[in-house]
KEMARNU-465770 format. One line per 3 residues: number of its first residue (from 1); their letters; for each residue x, y, z of N, C-alpha, C. Coordinates in pm, whole numbers, plus 50000, padded with zeros to 5 digits. Layout:
<rs>
NUM = A = X Y Z X Y Z X Y Z  ...
</rs>
This chain:
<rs>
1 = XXX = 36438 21410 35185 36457 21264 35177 36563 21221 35279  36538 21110 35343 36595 21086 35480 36719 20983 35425  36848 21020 35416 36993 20992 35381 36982 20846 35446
4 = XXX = 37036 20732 35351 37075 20593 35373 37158 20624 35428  37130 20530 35531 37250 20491 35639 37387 20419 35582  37531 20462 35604 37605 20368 35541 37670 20269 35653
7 = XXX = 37650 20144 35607 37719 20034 35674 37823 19998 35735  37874 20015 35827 38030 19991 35905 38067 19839 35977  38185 19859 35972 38212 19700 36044 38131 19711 36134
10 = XXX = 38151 19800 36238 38033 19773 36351 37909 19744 36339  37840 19793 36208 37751 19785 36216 37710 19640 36152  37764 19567 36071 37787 19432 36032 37840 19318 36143
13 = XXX = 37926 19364 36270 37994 19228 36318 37833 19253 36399  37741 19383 36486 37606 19308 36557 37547 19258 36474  37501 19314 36344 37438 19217 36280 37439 19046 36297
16 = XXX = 37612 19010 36266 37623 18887 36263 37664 18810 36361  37635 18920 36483 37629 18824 36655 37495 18804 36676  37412 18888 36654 37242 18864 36632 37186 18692 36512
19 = XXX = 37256 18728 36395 37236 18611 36284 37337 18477 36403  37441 18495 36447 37484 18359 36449 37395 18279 36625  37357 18378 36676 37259 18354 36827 37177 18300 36803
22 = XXX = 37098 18350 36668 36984 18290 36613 36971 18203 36519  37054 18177 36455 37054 18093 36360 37122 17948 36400  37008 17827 36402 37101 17731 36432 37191 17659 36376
25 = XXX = 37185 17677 36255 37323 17638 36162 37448 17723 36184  37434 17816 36212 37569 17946 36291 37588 17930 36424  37466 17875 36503 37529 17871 36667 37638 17746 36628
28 = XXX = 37616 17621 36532 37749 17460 36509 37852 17468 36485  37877 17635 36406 38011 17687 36372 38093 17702 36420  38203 17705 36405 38334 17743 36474 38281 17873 36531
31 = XXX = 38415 17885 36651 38374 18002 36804 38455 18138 36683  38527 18065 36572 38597 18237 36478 38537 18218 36389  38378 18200 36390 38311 18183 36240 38235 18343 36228
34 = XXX = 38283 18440 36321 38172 18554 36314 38317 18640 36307  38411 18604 36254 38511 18707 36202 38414 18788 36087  38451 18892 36063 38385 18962 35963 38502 19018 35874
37 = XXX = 38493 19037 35730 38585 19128 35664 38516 19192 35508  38532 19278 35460 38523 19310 35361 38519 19251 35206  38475 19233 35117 38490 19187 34998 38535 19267 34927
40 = XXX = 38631 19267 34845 38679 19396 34768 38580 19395 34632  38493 19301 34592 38405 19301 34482 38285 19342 34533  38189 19470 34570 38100 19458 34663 37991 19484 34556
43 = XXX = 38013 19579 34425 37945 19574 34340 37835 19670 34421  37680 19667 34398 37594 19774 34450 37593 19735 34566  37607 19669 34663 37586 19594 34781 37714 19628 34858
46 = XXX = 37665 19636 34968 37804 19624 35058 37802 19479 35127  37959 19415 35072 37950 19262 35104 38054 19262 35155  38048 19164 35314 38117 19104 35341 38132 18963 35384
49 = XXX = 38282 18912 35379 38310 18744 35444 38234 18727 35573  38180 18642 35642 38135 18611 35775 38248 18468 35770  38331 18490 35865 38392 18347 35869 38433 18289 35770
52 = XXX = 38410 18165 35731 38466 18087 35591 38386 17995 35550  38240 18019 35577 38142 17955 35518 37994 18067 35451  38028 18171 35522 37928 18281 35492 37912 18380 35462
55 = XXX = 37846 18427 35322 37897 18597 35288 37750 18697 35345  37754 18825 35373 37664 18879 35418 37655 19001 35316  37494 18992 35230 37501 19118 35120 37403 19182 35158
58 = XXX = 37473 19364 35212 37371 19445 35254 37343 19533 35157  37175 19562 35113 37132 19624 35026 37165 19792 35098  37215 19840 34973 37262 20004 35025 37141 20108 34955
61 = XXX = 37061 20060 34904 36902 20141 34885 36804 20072 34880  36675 20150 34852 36521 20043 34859 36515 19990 34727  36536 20051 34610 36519 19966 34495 36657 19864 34493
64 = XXX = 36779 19855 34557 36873 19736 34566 36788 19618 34653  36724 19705 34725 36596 19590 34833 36516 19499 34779  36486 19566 34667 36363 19509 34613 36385 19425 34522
67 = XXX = 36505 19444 34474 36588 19319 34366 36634 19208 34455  36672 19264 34581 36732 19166 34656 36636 19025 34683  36549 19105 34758 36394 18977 34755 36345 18932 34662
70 = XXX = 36334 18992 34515 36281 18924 34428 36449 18837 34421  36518 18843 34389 36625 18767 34433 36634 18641 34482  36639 18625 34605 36568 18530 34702 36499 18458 34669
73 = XXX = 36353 18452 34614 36261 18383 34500 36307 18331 34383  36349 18400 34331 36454 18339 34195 36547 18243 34234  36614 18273 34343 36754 18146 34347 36658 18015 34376
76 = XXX = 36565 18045 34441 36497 17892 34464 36442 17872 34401  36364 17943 34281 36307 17893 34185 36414 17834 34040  36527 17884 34036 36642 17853 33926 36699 17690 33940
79 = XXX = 36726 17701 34121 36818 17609 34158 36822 17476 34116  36680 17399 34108 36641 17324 34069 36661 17241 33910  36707 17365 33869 36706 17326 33688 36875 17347 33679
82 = XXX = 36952 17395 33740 37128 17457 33692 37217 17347 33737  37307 17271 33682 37379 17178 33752 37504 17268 33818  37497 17393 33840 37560 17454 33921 37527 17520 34044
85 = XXX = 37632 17549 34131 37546 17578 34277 37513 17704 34258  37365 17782 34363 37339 17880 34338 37313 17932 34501  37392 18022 34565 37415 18067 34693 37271 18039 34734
88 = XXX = 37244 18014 34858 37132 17984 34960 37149 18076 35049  37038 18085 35085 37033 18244 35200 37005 18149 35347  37096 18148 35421 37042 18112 35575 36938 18221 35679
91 = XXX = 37006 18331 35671 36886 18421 35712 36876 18568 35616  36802 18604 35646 36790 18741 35574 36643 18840 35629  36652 18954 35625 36588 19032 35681 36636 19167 35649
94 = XXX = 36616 19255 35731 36569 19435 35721 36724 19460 35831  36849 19529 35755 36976 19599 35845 36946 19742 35912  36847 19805 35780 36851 19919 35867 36629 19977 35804
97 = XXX = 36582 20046 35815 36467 20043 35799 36428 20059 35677  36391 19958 35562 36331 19962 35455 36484 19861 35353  36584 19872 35421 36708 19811 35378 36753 19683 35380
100 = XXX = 36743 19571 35313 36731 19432 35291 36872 19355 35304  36920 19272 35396 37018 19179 35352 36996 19043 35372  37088 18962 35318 37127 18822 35339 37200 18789 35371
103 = XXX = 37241 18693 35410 37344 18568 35491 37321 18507 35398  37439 18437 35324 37458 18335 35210 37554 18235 35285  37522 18106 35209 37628 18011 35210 37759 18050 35097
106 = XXX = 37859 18009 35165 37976 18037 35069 38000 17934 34977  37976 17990 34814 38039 17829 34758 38204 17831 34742  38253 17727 34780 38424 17709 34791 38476 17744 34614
109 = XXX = 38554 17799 34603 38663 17821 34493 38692 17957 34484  38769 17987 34404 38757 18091 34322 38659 18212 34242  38720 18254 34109 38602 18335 34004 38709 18302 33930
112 = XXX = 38627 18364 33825 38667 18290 33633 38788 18410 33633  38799 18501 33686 38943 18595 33693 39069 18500 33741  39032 18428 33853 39164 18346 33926 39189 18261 33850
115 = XXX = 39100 18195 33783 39112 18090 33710 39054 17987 33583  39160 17968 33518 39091 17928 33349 38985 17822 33388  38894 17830 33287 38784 17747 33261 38850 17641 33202
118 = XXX = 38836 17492 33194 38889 17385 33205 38783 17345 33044  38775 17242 33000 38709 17180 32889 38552 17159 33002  38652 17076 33074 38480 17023 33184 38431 17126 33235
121 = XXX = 38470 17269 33251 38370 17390 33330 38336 17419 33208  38383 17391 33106 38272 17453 32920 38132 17392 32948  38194 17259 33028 38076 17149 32961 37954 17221 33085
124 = XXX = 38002 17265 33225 37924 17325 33343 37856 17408 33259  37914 17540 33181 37853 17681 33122 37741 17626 33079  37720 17504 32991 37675 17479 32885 37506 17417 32955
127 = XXX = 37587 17363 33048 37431 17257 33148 37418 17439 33206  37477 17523 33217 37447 17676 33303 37307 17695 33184  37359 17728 33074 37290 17791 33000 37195 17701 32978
130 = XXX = 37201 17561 32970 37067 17467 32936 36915 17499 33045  37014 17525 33167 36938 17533 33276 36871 17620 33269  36944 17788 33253 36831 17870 33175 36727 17902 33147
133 = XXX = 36756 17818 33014 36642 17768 32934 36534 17699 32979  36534 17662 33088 36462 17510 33144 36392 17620 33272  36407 17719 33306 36320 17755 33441 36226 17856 33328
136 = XXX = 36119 17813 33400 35949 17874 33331 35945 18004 33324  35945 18070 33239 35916 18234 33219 35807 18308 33325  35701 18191 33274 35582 18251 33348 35620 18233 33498
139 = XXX = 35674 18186 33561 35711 18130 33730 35759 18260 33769  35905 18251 33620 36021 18397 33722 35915 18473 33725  35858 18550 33599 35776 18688 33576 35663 18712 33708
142 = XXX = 35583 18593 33746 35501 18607 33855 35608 18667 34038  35742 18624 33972 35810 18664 34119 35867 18804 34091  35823 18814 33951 35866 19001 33957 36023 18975 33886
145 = XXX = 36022 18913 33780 36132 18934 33730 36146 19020 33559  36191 19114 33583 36169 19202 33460 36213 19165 33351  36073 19196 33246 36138 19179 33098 36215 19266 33022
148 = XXX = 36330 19221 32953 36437 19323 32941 36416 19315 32790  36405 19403 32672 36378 19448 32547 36543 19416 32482  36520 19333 32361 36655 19297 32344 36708 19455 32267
151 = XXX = 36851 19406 32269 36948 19555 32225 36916 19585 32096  36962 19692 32024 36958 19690 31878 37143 19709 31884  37173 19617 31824 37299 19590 31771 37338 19670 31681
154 = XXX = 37277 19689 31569 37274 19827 31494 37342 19946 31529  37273 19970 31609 37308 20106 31737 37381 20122 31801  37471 19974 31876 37537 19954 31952 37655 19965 31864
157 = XXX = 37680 19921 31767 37796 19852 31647 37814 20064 31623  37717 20132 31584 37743 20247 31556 37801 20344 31704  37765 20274 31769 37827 20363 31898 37937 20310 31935
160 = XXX = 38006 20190 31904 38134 20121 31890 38211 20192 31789  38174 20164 31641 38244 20257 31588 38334 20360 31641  38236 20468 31676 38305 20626 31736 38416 20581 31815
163 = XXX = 38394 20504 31933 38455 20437 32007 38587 20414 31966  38556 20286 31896 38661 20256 31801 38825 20349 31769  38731 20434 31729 38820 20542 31638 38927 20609 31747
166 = XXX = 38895 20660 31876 38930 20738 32018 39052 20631 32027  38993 20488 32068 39101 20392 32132 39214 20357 32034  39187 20382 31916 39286 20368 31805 39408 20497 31829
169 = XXX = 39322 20598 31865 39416 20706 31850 39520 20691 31982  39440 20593 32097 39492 20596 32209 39620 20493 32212  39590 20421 32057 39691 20297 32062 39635 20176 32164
172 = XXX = 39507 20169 32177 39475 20078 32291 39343 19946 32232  39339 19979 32057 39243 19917 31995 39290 19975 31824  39275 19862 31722 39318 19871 31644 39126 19911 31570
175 = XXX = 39108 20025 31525 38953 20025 31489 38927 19946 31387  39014 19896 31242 38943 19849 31152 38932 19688 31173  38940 19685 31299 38826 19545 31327 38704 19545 31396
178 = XXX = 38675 19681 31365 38512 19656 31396 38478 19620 31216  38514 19685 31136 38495 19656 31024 38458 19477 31027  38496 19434 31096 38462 19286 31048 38305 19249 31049
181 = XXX = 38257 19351 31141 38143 19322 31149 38024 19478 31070  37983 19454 30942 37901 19515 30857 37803 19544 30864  37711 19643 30836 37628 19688 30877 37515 19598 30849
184 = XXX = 37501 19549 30736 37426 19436 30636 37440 19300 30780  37485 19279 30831 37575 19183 30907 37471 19166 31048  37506 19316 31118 37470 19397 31263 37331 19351 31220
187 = XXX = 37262 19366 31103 37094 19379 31064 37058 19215 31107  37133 19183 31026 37107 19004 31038 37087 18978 31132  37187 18999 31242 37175 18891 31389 37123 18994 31494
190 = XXX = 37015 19083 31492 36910 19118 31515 36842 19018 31624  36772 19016 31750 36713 18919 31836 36590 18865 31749  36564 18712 31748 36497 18665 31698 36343 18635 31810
193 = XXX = 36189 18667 31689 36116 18637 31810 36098 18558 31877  36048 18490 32006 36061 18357 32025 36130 18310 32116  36199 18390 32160 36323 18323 32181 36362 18353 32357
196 = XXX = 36323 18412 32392 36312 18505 32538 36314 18344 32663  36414 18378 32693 36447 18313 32839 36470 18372 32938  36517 18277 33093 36558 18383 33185 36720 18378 33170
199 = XXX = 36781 18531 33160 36914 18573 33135 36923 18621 33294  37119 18558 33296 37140 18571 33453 37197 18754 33442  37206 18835 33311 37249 18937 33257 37368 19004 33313
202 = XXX = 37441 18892 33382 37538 18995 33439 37681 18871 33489  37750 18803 33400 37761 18667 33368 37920 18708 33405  37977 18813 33446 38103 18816 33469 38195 18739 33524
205 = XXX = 38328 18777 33504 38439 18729 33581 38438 18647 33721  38333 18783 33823 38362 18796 33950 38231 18708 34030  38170 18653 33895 38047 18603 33970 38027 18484 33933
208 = XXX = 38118 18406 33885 38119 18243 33812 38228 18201 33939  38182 18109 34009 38319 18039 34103 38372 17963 34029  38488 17944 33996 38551 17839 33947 38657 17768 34058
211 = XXX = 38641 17661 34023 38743 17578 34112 38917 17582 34040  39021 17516 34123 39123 17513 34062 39164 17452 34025  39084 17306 33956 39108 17246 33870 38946 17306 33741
214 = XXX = 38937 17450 33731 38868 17442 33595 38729 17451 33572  38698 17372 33690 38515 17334 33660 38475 17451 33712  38323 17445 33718 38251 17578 33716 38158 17579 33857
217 = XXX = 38165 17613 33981 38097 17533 34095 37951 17618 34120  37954 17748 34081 37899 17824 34099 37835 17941 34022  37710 17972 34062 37738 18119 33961 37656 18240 34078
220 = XXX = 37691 18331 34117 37655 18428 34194 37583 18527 34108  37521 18656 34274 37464 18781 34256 37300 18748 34136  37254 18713 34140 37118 18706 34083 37038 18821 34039
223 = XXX = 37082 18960 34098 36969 19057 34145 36937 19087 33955  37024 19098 33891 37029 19177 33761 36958 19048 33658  36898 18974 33682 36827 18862 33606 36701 18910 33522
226 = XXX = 36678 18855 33401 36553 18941 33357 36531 18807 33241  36407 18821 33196 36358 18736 33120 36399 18795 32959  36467 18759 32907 36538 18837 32730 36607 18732 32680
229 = XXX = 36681 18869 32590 36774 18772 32499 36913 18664 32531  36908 18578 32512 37008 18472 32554 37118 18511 32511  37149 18606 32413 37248 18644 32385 37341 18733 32452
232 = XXX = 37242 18794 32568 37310 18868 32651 37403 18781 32777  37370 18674 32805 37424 18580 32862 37560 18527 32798  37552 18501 32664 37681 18466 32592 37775 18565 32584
235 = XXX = 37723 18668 32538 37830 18778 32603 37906 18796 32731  37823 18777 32803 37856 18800 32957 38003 18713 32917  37951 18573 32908 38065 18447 32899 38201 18490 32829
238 = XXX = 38159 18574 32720 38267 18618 32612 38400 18670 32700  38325 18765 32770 38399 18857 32844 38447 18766 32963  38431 18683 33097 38426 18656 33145 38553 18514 33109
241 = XXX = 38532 18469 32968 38653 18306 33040 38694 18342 32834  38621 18416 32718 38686 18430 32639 38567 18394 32503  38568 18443 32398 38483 18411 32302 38512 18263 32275
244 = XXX = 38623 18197 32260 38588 18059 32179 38500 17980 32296  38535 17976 32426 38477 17868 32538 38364 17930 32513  38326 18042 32510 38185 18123 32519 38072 18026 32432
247 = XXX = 38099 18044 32295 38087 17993 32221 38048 17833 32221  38148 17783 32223 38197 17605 32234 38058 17601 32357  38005 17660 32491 37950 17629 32544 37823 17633 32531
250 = XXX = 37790 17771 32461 37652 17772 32410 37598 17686 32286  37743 17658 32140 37721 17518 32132 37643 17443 32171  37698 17373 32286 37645 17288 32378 37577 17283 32416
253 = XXX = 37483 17375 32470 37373 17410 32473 37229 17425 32371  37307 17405 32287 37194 17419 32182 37103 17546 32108  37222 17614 32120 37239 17747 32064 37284 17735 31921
256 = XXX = 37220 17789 31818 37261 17788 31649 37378 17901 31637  37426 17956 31497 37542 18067 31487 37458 18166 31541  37345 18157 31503 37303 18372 31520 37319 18394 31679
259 = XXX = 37266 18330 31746 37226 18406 31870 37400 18349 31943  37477 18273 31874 37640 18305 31952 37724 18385 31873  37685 18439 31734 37721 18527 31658 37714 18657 31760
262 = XXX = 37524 18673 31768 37492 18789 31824 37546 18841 31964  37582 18727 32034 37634 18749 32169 37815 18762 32152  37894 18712 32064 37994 18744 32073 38026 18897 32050
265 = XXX = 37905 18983 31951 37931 19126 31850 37880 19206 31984  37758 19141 32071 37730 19259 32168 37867 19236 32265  37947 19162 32320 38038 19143 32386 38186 19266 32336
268 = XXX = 38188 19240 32227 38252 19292 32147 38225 19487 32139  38127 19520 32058 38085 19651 32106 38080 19679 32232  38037 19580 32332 38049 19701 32504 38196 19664 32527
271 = XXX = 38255 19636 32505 38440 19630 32577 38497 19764 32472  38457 19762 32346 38539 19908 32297 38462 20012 32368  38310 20026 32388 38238 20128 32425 38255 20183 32566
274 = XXX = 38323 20084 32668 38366 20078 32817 38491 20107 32857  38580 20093 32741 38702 20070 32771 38755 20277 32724  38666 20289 32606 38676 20440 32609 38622 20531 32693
277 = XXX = 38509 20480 32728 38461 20560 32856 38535 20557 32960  38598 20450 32990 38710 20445 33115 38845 20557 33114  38884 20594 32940 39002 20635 32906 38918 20835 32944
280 = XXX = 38843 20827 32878 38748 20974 32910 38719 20994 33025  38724 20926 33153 38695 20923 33259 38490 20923 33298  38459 20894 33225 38309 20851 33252 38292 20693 33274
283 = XXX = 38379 20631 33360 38386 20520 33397 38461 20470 33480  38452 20410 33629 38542 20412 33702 38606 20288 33706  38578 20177 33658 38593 20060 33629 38713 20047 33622
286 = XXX = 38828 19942 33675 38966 19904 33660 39007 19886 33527  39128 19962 33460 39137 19963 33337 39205 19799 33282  39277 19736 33414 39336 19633 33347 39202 19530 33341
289 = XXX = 39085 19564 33423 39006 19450 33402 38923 19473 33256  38925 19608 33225 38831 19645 33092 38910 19589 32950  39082 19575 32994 39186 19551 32915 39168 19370 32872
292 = XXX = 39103 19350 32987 39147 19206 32974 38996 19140 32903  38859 19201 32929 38747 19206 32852 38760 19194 32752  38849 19311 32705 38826 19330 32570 38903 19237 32489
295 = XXX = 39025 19216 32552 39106 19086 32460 39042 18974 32496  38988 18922 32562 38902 18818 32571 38703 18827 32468  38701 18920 32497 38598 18929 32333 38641 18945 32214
298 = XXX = 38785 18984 32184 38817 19006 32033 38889 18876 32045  38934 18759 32068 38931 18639 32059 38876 18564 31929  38959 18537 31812 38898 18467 31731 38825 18358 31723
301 = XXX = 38685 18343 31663 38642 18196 31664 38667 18163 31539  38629 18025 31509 38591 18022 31339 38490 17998 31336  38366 18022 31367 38208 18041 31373 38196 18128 31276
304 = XXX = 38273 18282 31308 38277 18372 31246 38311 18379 31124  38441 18296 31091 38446 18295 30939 38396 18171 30886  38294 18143 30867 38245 18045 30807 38097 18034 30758
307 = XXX = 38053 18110 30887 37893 18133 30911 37836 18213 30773  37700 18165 30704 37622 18245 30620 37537 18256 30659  37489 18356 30648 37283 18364 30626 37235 18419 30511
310 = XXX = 37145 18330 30505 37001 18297 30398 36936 18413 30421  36879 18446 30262 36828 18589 30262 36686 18572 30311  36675 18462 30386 36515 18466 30451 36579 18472 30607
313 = XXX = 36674 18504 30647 36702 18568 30776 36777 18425 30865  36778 18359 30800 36838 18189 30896 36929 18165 30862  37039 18134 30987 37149 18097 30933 37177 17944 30905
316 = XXX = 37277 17920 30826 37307 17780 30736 37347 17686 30873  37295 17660 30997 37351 17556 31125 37219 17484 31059  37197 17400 31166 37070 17291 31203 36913 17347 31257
319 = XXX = 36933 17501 31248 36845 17566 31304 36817 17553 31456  36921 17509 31530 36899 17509 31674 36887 17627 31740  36908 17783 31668 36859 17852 31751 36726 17922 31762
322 = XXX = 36593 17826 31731 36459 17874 31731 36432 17810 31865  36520 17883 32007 36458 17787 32094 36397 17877 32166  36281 17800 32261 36185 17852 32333 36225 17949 32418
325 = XXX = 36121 17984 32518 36186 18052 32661 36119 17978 32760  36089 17826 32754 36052 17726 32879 35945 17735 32893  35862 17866 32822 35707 17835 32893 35681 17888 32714
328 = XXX = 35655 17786 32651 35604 17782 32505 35644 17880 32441  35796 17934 32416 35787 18040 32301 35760 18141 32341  35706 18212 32426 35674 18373 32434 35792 18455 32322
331 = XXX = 35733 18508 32319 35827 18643 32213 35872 18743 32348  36027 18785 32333 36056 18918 32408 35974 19001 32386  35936 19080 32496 35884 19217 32505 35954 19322 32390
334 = X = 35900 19409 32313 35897 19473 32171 36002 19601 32255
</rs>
């Protein structure tokens, strides 16, 4: 098997003397718009700044390729429905043979790490997540967007547990607050059928722009998008600006307790389950950022203490969370 090429400045600043020759929105730019530098968030991609209007994400294998382009299709098919911005590709093409990148527009601000979410970026999450809801299942799925099988919480809550127990000993997690959440409990908020939207599944810190007054300008990286549970999205949020805004936004959205119940408990189980793997060394992940996850998902709401469910499986809200997935209801994939 013939070894991926790895990417070097050099091999990025021709790239982006080739993109700015050719591109006529890059020839209008400033004469230091083809500075190039590194992103320290590069995630599977090797990304860098182009200047101060343009990021350049080079796919570092063929299946990162192939997300990348279905990618591409998705942002223009999303954009339309999100009252937030969603990066635009000026050019994009093949870096090295079979190997995919883009030229993005830069959206101006920050990420939800630099800076708190404001009341009015709740209200952004909330039109985020409405938006969601609002792009057609059947559209993404025809551009190749995978259906993702919701979690069993069950399973997850039991693999937290163990978890649990390690970080306690480590002094780095107190375990008998997983106890808050019961096994009788984990069963309940179970993914409901029905319910399957497109999830951006990967809703972090480093990929929400926030501005510095708060609001929400942006939301990046698309590749990890899949048609599932909405709850995996609220999680993301949990972790990302904190369970109550998490919450308060999906609220807003028109989300009932279960499925922001369910997204706060999966938020909750992967920060103990990550944060021990990090301490075991099967995780290379920054410990202060796994530190700061996790106190931002164990975040009290009062959702939590208040919420019942009915022994016919519904919880006591308005029933707002029997909502569609934009193209009539489909049920998640089993």
């Amino acid at each position: 098997m013939t070894q991926a090429p790895t990417p070097t400045a050099d091999t990025v600043r021709r790239l982006v003397r080739t993109l700015l020759r050719d591109s006529p929105e890059s020839r209008a730019a400033a004469p230091g718009a083809a500075e190039v530098r590194p992103v320290a968030e590069g995630g599977e991609h090797s990304t860098w700044w182009v200047g101060t209007r343009h990021v350049l994400r080079l796919a570092p294998d063929r299946e990162t390729s192939l997300r990348q382009r279905r990618e591409l299709r998705l942002r223009d098919l999303a954009r339309p429905h999100l009252p937030v911005a969603v990066p635009a590709s000026v050019a994009h093409g093949d870096w090295a043979p079979g190997l995919t990148y883009t030229l993005d527009t830069r959206i101006p601000g920050g990420t939800a790490d630099e800076h708190d979410v404001s009341a009015l970026g709740e209200d952004d999450l909330a039109g985020l997540l409405t938006g969601l809801r609002a792009v057609p299942v059947r559209q993404a799925e025809t551009l190749g967007v995978p259906r993702a099988a919701p979690r069993s919480l069950q399973a997850l809550r039991r693999m937290a547990a163990h978890c649990a127990e390690a970080l306690g000993q480590a002094d780095e997690f107190e375990a008998a607050r997983l106890h808050q959440l019961a096994p009788p409990a984990a069963a309940q908020l179970a993914a409901q059928p029905g319910t399957a939207v497109l999830v951006h599944h990967d809703l972090k810190g480093e990929h929400l722009v926030v501005a510095a007054d708060g609001r929400v300008r942006g939301v990046l990286d698309w590749t990890d998008a899949a048609v599932g549970d909405p709850a995996e999205d609220i999680a993301g949020l949990a972790l990302a600006v904190g369970s109550p805004a998490a919450v308060r936004a999906a609220t807003l959205a028109g989300y009932g307790a279960r499925p922001c119940l369910r997204g706060l408990w999966l938020a909750r189980c992967d920060t103990v389950i990550r944060l021990a793997a990090r301490l075991e060394g099967r995780d290379d992940s920054p410990l202060p950022l796994l530190r700061t996850q996790l106190r931002h998902a164990w975040e009290a709401i009062l959702l939590e203490r208040v919420t019942e469910f009915r022994e016919d499986g519904t919880d006591g809200t308005d029933g707002t969370d029997g909502e569609g997935d934009g193209e009539g209801g489909e049920e998640a994939a089993p």
